[in-house]
Phi, psi and omega in degrees: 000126185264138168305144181274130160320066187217000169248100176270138201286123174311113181342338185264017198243289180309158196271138170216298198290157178252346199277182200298171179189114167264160164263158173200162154169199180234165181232091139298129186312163169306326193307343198108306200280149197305156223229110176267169168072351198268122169295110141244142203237155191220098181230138221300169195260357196265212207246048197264145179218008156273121176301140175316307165169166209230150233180142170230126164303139174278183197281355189257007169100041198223135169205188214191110156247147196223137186194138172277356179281143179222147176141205173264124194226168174250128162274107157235156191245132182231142192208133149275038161213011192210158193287139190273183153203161171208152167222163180283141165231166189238118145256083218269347092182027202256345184211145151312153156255108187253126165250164194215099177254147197223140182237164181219101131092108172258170221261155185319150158212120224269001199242323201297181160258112177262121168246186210243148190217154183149201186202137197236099232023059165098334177260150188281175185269206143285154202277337181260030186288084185239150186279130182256142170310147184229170198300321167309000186100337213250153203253123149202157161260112203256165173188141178280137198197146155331169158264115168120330178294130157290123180249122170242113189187209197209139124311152185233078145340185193276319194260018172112202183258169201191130175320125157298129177298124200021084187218139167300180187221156188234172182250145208227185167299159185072030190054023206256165175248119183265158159255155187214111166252157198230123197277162204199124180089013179072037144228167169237146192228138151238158199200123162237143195243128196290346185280326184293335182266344155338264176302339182274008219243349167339143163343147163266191163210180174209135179248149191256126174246358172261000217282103148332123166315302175313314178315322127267003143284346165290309193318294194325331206294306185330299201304309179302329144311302168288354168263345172264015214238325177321310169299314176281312201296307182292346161307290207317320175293306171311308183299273201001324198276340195237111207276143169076355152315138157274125185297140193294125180303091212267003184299320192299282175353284203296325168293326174319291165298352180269321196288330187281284223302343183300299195241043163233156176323161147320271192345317190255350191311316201286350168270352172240029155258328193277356199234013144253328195249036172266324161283336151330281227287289184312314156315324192102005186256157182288140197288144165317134200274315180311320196303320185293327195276312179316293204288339191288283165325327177302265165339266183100168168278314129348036182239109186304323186311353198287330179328318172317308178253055182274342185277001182245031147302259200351299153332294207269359167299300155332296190299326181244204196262153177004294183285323146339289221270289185338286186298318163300332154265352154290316172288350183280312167317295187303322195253340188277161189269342196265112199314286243267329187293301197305333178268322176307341176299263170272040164281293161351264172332321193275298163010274197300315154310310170290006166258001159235048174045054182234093195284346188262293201303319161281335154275349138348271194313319168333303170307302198278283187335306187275343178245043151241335192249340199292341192287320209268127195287010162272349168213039179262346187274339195268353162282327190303319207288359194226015184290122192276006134308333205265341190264328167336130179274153158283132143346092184285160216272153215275200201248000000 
């Protein structure tokens, strides 16, 4: 049964503008005070795991990315010293995107090896500064020192350095925070204590304030796609691993995914349609020619959502008849803002066109391909082998 063209992805959902669009914000401590140094990254929500670009906070916790890229991306803020986060963003070119975070602490952890790092009146420390369990709960380290000497310095854990627990704090250049003890009884004593990285340790949070609201209803619709979609992907997996293994039954998944598309919203429908027939595909079944006309309508070309999904127009192109697939991926080219769909788009395209002798139409994707993609060494090799010169049959020689 084919669907009527009437459930449309919301208008604040489309790519339009073409000039640059930042991201910006601040990064902050639970205390309030600014973060220096704290890595954010911008990276597509698909399966791309090199950031889009990437920004380090200044000393006031301030940072500032600028991108010609458009769809749905995950922000993430990375700190070796504070609990990382990420949220979803939308960039469509119509607003800044501002975010405002606040990180906290990652919490003491008692199994790890923590050592002490730092300079103690001027001098670095020993290379064996490492912190011992004490009868009290509290993890610390001495060292004989003068009275009145400064130890300015940090623990350094499996995730990098991390503030020490009840130490004062000094602010030092480029904003970052050390702790400081002052030796006292012809020792230096530091302590760090796990109820105090506890209590300081709570969810972080991060706010979005240019954000279309749908944006976090698709993620959800995601999460709720990957819990039903999981149970299979890791059998599938396991079988691979195991020569002569029966491939795992993927029909109880695919009803699953039919019954959420049944009682989701317009908004989230298109995520559990593209994500039966992304388990089609994995199943070994052929995609449902409806499922594909469906999602094509559903969808439309103009959807930041393809960001999710980029390997499947081609696919639902196929699937449905010639003339269909043709025109959905010419409008796709054209209209989506999000690189990685338009080149897996027409990575496609150029394929298909050289298994059907179609020489004009390939060197054109060709073209278009090479002078957006011919730089980045993860497809300049895989454009060489698709060059539609290198594929020319020759002529045979006359007798």
């Amino acid at each position: 049964m084919r669907l009527p063209s009437l459930l449309a992805v919301p208008a604040c959902l489309s790519l339009v503008a073409q000039s640059p669009m930042l991201v910006r914000g601040f990064v902050y401590d639970a205390k309030g005070a600014p973060v220096a140094g704290v890595e954010v990254q911008l990276l597509r929500s698909a399966s791309d795991d090199a950031p889009v670009i990437q920004a380090r906070t200044g000393a006031d916790g301030y940072f500032l990315m600028e991108t010609r890229e458009k769809g749905i991306f995950r922000a993430v803020i990375l700190s070796p010293s504070h609990k990382g986060l990420e949220t979803p963003v939308l960039l469509n070119g119509t607003k800044p995107v501002d975010l405002t975070a606040r990180l906290n602490l990652f919490a003491f952890d008692e199994a790890s090896a923590y050592r002490v790092i730092g300079r103690l009146a001027g001098k670095p420390l020993p290379k064996d500064a490492a912190l011992a369990k004490q009868a009290d709960g509290t993890w610390a380290y001495e060292l004989p020192a003068k009275d009145g000497e400064t130890w300015v310095g940090a623990l350094r854990g499996p995730h990098g350095a991390i503030l020490p627990s009840r130490l004062d704090e000094t602010r030092v250049a480029g904003g970052g925070l050390l702790g400081v003890v002052k030796a006292e009884g012809g020792k230096l004593r530091i302590v760090a204590d796990p109820k105090a990285y506890a209590r300081d340790n709570e969810e972080g949070s991060v706010v979005v304030t240019e954000e279309a609201p749908e944006v976090r209803v698709l993620f959800r619709a995601m999460e709720e796609a990957q819990r039903l979609t999981s149970p299979l992907l890791l059998a599938m997996r396991e079988a691979a691993r195991t020569p002569g293994s029966t491939r795992p039954d993927a029909a109880p998944t695919l009803k699953a995914l039919r019954d959420a598309t049944k009682k989701a919203t317009p908004i989230t429908r298109p995520v559990f349609m593209l994500s039966e027939a992304a388990i089609s595909e994995l199943g070994g079944q052929p995609m449902p020619k409806d499922l594909a006309h469906d999602i094509i309508v559903t969808v439309g070309s103009a959807s930041p959502i393809w960001s999710l999904f980029p390997s499947l127009p081609a696919k639902l192109a196929k699937a449905v008849d010639a003339e269909e697939g043709r025109t959905f991926l010419a409008e796709l080219i054209a209209k989506a803002g999000d690189a990685a769909v338009r080149r897996d788009v027409r990575m496609d395209a150029l394929e298909s066109a050289l298994e059907r002798g179609d020489l004009k139409e390939a060197r054109t994707l060709h073209a278009d391909l090479v002078k957006e993609w011919g730089q980045n060494p993860r497809y300049a090799k895989a454009l060489q082998s698709l060059d539609p010169e290198a594929r020319k049959v020759a002529a045979p020689a006359k007798q």
